[in-house]
C-alpha positions, -999 to +999 in steps of 0.1 A: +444-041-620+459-074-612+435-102-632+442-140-621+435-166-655+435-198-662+424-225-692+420-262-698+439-277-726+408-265-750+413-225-743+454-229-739+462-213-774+435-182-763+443-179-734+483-172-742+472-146-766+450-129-740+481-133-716+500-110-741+472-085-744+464-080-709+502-073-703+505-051-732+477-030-718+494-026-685+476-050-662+490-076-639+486-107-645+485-145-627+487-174-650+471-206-629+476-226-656+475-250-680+508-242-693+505-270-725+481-281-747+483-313-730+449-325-714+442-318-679+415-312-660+395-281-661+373-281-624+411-275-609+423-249-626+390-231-627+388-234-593+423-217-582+411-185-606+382-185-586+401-191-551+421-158-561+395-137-572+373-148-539+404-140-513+413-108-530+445-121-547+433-106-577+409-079-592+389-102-612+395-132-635+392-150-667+387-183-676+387-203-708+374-238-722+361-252-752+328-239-745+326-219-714+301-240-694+326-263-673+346-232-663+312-211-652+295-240-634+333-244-613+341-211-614+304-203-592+307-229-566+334-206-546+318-187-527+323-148-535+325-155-573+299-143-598+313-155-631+294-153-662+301-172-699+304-141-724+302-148-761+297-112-775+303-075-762+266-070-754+269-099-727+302-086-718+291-053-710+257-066-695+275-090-675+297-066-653+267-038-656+234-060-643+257-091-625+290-070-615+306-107-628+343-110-616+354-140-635+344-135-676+342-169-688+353-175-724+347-203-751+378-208-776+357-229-796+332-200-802+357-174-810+389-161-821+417-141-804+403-108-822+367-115-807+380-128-773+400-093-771+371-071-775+346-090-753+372-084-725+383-052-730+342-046-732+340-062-700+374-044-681+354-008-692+318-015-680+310+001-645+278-017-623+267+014-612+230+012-616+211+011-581+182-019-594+214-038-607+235-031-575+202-040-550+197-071-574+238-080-569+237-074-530+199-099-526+225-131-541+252-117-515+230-121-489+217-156-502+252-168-506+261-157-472+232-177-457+237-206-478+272-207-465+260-204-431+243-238-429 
């Protein structure tokens, strides 16, 4: 699975330990950025995750701020993207299962690297597989699609 990530200056130091995890468990990986704990700006970043994930670039995608909402409200303005701001296994899991999210959004300032490693590894192993969740997934496809269309 090739994953696409990305994090403002807030979710640098988690997102280089998740960097190393996701390569240690055999996934490809593309790093958009930020590459310092310098500030920058999180809307641009979050958006080029996004861009992959929607054109196929990548499997799926992570990003990471100091609290998640920045990243979710970007991350859902390209169209194709259903991202979703996790902050415990039981979102995770419900995320991927009822949403089929493809961009887990993270919060650094709402967990550690411990934490932030079982919420996606929660998230990589969920299946949306259940036909309500899959008709439910397919109705904001079809909005999208329309909305785009105007």
């Amino acid at each position: 699975m090739k994953i696409a990530i990305g994090s403002d200056h807030g979710g640098y130091e988690l997102k280089e330990g998740l960097t190393k995890f996701i390569n240690e468990e055999g996934h490809g990986i593309l790093d958009l950025g930020t590459k310092s704990k310098a500030s920058c700006d999180y809307p641009l970043i979050g958006f080029e995750v996004a861009k992959a994930v929607s054109e196929n670039r990548c499997d799926c995608g992570i990003l990471i701020c100091k609290t998640g909402i920045g990243m979710v409200v970007m991350a859902n303005k390209v169209h194709g993207v259903r991202a979703g701001a996790c902050y415990d296994i039981e979102m995770a899991k419900s995320a991927k299962e009822h949403n089929d999210v493809n961009v887990l959004v993270l919060a650094a300032n709402y967990m550690d690297i411990y934490k932030a490693k079982d919420i996606l590894k929660a998230w990589l192993n969920a299946k949306h597989t259940e036909e309500r969740h899959i008709r439910r997934v397919n109705q904001i496809k079809d909005i999208e699609t329309k909305i785009k269309g105007h």
